[in-house]
C-alpha positions, 0 to 999 in steps of 0.5 A, spaced: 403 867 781 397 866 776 393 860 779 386 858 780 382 858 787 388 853 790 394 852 790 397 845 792 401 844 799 407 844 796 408 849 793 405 854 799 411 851 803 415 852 799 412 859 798 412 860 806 420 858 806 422 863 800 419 869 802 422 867 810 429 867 808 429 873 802 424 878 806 432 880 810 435 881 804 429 884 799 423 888 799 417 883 797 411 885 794 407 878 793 402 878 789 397 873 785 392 873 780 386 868 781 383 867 773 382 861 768 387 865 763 393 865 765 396 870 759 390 876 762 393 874 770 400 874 767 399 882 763 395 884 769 399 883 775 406 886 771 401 892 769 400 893 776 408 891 778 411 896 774 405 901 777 408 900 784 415 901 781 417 894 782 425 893 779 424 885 778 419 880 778 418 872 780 413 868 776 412 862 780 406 858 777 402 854 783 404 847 782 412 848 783 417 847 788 423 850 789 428 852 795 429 858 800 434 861 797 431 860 789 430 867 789 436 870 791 441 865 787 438 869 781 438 875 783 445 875 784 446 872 777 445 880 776 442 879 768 435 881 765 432 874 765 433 867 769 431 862 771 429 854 773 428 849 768 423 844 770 420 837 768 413 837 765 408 833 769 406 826 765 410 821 762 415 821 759 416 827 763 421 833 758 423 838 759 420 844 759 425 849 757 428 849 749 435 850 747 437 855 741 439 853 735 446 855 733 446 854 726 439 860 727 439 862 734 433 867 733 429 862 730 425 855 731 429 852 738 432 845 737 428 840 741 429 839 748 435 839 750 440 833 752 442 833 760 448 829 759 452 834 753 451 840 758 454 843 764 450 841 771 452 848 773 452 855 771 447 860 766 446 856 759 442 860 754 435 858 752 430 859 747 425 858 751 424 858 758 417 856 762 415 862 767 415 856 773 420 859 776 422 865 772 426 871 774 425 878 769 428 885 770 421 890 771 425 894 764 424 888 760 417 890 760 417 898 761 420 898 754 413 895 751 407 896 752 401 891 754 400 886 752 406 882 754 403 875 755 399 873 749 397 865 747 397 862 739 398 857 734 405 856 732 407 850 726 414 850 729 411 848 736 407 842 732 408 835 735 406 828 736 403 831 744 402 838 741 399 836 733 395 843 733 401 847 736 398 850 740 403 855 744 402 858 751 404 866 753 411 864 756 414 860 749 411 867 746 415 871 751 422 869 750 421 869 743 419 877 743 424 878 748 430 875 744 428 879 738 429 885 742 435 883 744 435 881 750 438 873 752 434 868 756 439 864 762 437 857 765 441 856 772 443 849 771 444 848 779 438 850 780 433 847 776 436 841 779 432 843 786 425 845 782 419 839 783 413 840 778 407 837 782 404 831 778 397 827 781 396 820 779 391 814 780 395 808 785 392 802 782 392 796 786 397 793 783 402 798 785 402 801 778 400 808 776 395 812 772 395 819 771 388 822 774 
């Protein structure tokens, strides 16, 4: 987990809980990195993974919330990378993940994708995934050295919430891997069950203002 000096309640819970139900089926090696750039504490806690020989690695990012049980529900899908997709934390709340293009699949990702055309459950294939609640195989990594999680600027990644394009190291990383050959899954079900933690001003009248 890369994070700041905090992490908020929610997210520590949910931590607490996931490592009480999987720690009588895995081996944790918990791990956080405390720094303002995420891309250096994500290269820095996987270059210290594959030194202890881990086999696998969860990126969860400190703002999340997920269920007891998220980790084991993706090992048992027994591919080199998955996860959850969520939402982001303003309005109107999109999605994070992206979804290939089938008319170029190792190209730009069509726009967020829409819930009603897919299933609710199983693995579908996504261009890009965010590292809230990811799961990689360490072999992923071991075929390449460092740095694996770097920051940009993207034209393809330019709209009206992004008008520099600005890309961060997760979008990066799906696009290098799927390049390489690799296939990046969204577990539908259980991106059903992941909370992306928000904060919002409570106006007098009820109504509400991001803060």
């Amino acid at each position: 987990m890369p994070s700041g000096s905090h992490w908020l309640g929610g997210t520590g819970f949910s931590l607490l809980c996931l490592g009480i139900f999987s720690a009588a089926q895995l081996e944790i090696d918990p791990m956080n990195m405390r720094g303002h750039d995420t891309a250096e504490s994500r290269n820095q806690m996987t270059r210290a993974a594959l030194e202890r020989g881990n086999e696998w690695l969860l990126w969860i990012d400190s703002d999340q919330t997920f269920p007891p049980d998220g980790l084991i529900r993706l090992m048992k899908h027994d591919v080199d990378i998955v996860g959850a997709d969520y939402r982001r934390r303003t309005p109107p709340f999109p999605k994070i993940g992206l979804a290939v293009n089938p008319a170029d699949p190792l190209g730009p990702p069509l726009p967020q994708s829409i819930e009603d055309d897919e299933p609710k459950e199983g693995l579908v294939e996504r261009a890009v995934l965010g590292c809230g609640f990811l799961l990689v195989r360490a072999d992923v990594f071991a075929v390449a050295p460092g740095p694996w999680w770097m920051r940009t600027w993207n034209e393809h990644a330019v709209r009206e919430d992004n008008p520099y394009g600005m890309t961060t190291e997760d979008c990066l990383f799906c696009h290098a891997v799927r390049m390489r050959g690799y296939k990046v899954w969204e577990d539908r079900s259980l991106s059903a069950e992941i909370g992306h933690i928000g904060e919002f001003a409570v106006l007098w009248n009820k109504g509400l203002r991001q803060s």
